[in-house]
N, C-alpha and C positions, 0 to 999 in steps of 0.2 A: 363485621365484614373484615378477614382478613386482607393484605394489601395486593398478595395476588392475584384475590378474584376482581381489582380495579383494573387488571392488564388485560389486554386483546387475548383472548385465547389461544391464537398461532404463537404469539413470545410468549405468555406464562408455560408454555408445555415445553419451549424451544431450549434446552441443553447450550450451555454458551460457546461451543465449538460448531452447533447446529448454526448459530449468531454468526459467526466469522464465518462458516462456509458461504451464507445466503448474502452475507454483504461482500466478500470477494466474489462470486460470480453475477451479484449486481453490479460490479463496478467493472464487470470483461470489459474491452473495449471503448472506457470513458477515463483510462488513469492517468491518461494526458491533460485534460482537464482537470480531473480530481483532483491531482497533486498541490497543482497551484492554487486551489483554491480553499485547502487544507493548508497552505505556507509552506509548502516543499518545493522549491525551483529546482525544475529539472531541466536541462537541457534537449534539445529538438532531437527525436529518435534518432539514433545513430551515430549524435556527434557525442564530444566529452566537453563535460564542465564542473562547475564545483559539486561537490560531495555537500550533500545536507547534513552527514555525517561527520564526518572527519571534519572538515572546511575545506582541501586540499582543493585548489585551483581549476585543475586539468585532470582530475583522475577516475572521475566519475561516468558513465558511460550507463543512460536510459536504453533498455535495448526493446524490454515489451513486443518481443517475437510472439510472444504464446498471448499476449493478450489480458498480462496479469502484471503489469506493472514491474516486469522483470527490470533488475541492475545490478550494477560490478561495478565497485570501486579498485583501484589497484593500488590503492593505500591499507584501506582500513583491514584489521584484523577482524578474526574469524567474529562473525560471521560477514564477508565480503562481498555478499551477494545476498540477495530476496525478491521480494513480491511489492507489491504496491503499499500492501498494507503497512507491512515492516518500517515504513517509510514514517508514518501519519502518527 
């Protein structure tokens, strides 16, 4: 028995880009949670606070308009901005 055939048949078929599509639209609308419970403190939508990245204080900014864990740092270099996931 190869090790494959021990996997659920929806993940052994699933391409690992097909992976990250079905876990960021599992996570629409829960990254407020999710974050912090992965050890990402994020700040209350809308305000600024520290960057999980950079560390910078005040530069960080949760915005999660679309529902995908949207942020903008205006410190950190390229890439300055992502998804929930970028984050984890």
């Amino acid at each position: 028995m190869n090790q494959r055939s021990s996997q659920p048949k929806n993940l052994a078929k699933n391409r690992p880009i097909d992976v990250i599509r079905t876990v960021k639209q599992s996570a629409m609308n829960h990254w407020q949670s999710l974050l912090p419970a992965c050890g990402v403190d994020v700040p209350a939508k809308g305000k600024h606070g520290a960057c999980p990245i950079c560390g910078g204080t005040d530069r960080f900014h949760f915005i999660d308009d679309n529902h995908h864990g949207d942020w903008h740092c205006r410190q950190c270099d390229q890439p300055n901005h992502g998804d929930g996931l970028d984050l984890v």
